[in-house]
C-alpha positions as CSV (number, residue, x, y, z in Angstrom):
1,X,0.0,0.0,0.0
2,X,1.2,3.4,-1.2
3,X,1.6,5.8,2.1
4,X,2.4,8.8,3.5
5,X,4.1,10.4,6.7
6,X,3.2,14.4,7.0
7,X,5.0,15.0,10.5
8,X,8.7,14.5,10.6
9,X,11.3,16.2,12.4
10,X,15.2,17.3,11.7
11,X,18.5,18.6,13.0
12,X,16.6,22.1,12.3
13,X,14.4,21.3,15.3
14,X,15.0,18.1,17.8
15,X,15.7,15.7,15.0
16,X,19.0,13.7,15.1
17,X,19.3,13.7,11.3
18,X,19.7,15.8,8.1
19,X,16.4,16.7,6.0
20,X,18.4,15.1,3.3
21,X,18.6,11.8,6.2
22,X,14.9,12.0,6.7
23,X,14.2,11.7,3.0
24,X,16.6,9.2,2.1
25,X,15.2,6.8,4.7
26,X,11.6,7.7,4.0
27,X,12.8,6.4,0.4
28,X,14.3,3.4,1.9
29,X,11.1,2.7,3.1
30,X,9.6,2.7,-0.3
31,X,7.2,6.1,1.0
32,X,5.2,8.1,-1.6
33,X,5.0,11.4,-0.3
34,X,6.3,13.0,3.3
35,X,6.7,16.9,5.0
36,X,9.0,17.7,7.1
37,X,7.2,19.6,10.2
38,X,10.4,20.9,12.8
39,X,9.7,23.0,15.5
40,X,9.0,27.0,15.2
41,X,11.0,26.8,12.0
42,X,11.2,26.2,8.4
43,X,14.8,26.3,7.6
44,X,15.4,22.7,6.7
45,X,12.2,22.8,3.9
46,X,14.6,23.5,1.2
47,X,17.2,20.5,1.3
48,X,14.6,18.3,1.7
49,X,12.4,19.1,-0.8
50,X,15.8,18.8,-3.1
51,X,15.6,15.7,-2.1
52,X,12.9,14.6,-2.0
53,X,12.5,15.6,-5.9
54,X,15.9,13.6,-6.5
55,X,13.9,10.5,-5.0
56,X,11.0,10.7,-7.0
57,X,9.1,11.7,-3.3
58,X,6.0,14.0,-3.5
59,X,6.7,16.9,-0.7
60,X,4.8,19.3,1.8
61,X,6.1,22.0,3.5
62,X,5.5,22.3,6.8
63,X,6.0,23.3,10.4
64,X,5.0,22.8,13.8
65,X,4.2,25.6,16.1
66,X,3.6,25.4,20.0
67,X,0.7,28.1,20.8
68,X,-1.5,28.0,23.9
69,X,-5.2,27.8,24.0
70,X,-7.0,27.8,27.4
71,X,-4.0,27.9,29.0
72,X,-3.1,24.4,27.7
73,X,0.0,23.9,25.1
74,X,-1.4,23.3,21.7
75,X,0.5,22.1,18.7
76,X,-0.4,23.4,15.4
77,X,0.8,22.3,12.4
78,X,0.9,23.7,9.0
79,X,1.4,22.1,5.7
80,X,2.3,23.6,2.1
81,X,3.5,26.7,3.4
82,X,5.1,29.4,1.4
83,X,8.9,29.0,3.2
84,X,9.7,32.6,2.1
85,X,6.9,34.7,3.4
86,X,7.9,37.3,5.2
87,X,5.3,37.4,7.7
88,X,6.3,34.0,8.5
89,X,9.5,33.8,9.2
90,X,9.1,37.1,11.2
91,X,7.0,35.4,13.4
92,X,8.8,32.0,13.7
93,X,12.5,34.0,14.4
94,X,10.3,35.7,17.8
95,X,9.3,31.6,18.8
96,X,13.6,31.0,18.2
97,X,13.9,33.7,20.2
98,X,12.1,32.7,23.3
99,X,13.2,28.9,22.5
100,X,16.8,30.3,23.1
101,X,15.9,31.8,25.9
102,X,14.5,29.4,27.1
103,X,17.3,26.5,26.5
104,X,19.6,29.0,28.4
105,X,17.6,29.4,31.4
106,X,17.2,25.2,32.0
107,X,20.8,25.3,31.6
108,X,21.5,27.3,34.1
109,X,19.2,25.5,36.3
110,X,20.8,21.9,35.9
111,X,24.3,23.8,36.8
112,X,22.6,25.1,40.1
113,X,21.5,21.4,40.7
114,X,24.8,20.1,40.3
115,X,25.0,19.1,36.3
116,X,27.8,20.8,34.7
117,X,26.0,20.9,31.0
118,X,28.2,22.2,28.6
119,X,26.2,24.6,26.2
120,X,28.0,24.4,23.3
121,X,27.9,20.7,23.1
122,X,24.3,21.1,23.4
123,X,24.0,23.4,21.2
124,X,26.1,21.0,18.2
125,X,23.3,18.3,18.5
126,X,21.5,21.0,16.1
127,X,21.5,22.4,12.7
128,X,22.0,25.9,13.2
129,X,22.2,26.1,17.2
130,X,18.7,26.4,18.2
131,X,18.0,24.2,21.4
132,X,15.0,22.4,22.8
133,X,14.5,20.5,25.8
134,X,15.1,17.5,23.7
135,X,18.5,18.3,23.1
136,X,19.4,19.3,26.7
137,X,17.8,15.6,27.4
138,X,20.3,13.9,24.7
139,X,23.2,15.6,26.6
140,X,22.6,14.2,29.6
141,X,21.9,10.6,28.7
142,X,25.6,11.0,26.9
143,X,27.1,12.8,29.8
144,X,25.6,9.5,32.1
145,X,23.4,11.2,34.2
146,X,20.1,9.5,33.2
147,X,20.3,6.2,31.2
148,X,17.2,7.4,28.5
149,X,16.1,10.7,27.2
150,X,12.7,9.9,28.9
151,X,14.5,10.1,32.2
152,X,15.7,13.4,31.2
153,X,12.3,14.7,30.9
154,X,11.1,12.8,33.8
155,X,13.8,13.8,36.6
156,X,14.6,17.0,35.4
157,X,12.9,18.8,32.7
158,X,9.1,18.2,33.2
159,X,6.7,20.4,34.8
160,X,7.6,20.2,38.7
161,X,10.9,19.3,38.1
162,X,14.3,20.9,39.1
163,X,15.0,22.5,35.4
164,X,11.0,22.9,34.2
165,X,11.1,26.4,32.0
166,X,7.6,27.3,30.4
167,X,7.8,27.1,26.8
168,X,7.2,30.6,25.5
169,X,4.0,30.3,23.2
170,X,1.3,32.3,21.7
171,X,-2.2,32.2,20.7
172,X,-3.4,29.3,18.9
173,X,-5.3,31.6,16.4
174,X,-2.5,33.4,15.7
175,X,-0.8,30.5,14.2
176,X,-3.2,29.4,12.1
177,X,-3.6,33.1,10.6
178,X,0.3,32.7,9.9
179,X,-0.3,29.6,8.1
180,X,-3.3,31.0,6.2
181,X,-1.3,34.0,5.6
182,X,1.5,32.5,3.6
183,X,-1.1,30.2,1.7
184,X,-0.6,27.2,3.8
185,X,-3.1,24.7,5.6
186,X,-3.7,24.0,9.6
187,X,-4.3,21.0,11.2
188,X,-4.2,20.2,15.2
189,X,-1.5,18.2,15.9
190,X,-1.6,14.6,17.5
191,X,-5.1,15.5,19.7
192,X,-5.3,12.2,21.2
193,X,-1.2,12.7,22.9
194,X,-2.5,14.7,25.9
195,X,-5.6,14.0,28.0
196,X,-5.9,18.3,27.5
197,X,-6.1,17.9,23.5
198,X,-8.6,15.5,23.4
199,X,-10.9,17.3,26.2
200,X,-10.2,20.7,23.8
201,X,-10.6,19.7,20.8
202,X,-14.3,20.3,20.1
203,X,-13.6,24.2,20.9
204,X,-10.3,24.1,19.2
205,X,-12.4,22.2,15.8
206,X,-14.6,25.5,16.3
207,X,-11.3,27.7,15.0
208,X,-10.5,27.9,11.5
209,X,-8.9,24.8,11.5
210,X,-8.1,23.2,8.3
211,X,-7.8,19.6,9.1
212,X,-6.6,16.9,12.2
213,X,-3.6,15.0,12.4
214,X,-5.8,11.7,12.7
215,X,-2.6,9.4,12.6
216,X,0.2,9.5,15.3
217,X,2.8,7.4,16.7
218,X,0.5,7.9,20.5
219,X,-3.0,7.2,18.4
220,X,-4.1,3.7,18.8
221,X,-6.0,2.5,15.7
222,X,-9.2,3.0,17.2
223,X,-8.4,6.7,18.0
224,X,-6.9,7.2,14.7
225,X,-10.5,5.9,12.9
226,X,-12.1,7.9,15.6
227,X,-10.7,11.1,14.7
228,X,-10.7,10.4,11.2
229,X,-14.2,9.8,11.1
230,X,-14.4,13.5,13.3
231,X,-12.6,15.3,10.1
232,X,-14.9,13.8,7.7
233,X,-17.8,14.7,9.3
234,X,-17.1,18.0,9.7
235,X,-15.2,18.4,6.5
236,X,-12.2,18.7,7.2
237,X,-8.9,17.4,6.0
238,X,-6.9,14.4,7.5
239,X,-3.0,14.4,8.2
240,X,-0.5,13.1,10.1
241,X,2.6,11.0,10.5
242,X,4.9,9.4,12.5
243,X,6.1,12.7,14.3
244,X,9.6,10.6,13.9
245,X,13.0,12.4,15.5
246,X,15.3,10.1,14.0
247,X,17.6,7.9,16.4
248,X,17.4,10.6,19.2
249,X,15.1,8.0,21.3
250,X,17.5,5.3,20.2
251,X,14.6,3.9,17.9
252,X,13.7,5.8,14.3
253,X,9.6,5.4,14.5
254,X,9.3,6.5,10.8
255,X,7.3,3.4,8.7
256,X,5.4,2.8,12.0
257,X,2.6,5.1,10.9
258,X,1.4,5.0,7.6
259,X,-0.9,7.6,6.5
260,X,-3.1,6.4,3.1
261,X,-1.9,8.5,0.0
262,X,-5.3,8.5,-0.6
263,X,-5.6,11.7,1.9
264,X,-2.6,13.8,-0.6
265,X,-5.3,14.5,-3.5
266,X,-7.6,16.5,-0.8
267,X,-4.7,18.7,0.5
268,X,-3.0,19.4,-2.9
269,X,-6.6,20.4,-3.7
270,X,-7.1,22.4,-0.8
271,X,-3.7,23.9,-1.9
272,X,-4.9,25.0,-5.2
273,X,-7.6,26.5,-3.8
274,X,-5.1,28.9,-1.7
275,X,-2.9,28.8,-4.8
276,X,0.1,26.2,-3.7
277,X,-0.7,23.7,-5.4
């Protein structure tokens, strides 16, 4: 069966490989089409859609944006975006702004609790420098003080925990009127991975939404034919993916979730529409 994966992440967020890595093992894995979504960036779309055309690959653009709606974290992802507008990238260089911030002040928390985390080691796990709590999680695995990057989270960067930092995020409308704005299309992200998503997505459905990622590596199949049935019966599109980061886990999850091709022909048409196509 011809598939799909529309969520996949790079060294240009908290992906351990190249978008020209992503692609080669999404052709490996005999894909048809894929986007490559990173975090509150887009400056990894153009290798990999290089590739991607060398591998005979159909390719979205994308991104995933961390905005906050009722005072939960909402993830919003947008597909087919114009990489170049202005608007854009104006906005997502403020997000890498507070990221940095951000990075910096966990940092300095794990010194005061005793973890002498070198920055600019943490800051080489990435593309072009910008850190995430992934990557601060990575180091210490490799420096030996937790034995996963889930105990990373768990003992130190988590809510409650000795080096927790609020993620700096905005309004969830907002980032769909960035996608719409350079010609793109908006889905929620992975509602069924937080017990908050699922209890908000009715009112977030009630936003010009474009579509729902139905399909995620946390979605059991009777989630994902739940919320695929949801997007049809409101008319809305269906996405999704694998939300793969590579190795940084220690097991690449891309070809775990295969999104049916047939779900491409209703976003490239919703494309045209906005004139990507």
């Amino acid at each position: 069966m011809s598939f799909m994966d529309l969520h996949l992440h790079t060294r240009h967020s908290d992906g351990s490989d190249t978008p020209a890595q992503v692609v080669a093992r999404a052709a490996a894995l005999g894909m048809s089409a894929l986007a490559i979504t990173d975090h509150d960036t887009v400056s990894g779309v153009e290798e990999a859609c290089g590739a991607a055309v060398d591998a005979g690959i159909a390719f979205l653009t994308g991104t995933e944006i961390s905005t906050r709606f009722r005072r939960s974290e909402i993830h919003v992802t947008g597909l087919g975006i114009d990489p170049t507008d202005e608007e854009l990238l104006r906005a997502l260089d403020g997000l890498k702004t507070g990221r940095a911030t951000r990075a910096a002040r966990i940092m300095e928390l794990l010194h005061t609790a005793g973890i002498p985390i070198e920055p600019e080691r943490v800051r080489g796990r990435t593309a072009d420098g910008l850190v995430g709590r992934m990557h601060v999680a990575s180091e210490l695995r490799d420096m030996g003080v937790t034995k996963t990057v889930q105990e990373g989270f768990d003992r130190f960067l988590n809510s409650g925990r000795p080096a927790f930092v609020p993620k700096v995020a905005l309004p969830v409308l907002e980032a769909i009127e960035w996608i719409h704005g350079a010609g793109g299309l908006a889905f929620v992200a992975h509602p069924g991975l937080s017990k908050s998503s699922r209890r908000l997505l009715s009112a977030l459905l009630a936003l010009p939404f474009d579509g729902i990622e139905a399909y995620h590596i946390s979605h059991s199949p009777g989630r994902t034919a739940e919320f695929v049935q949801l997007a049809q019966s409101r008319g809305l599109l269906v996405a999704g993916g694998s939300d793969c980061h590579g190795t940084v886990k220690r097991v690449a999850e891309m070809g775990k979730v295969r999104v049916p091709l047939e779900h491409l022909a209703a976003i490239q048409a919703a494309l045209e529409s906005r004139g990507r196509g």
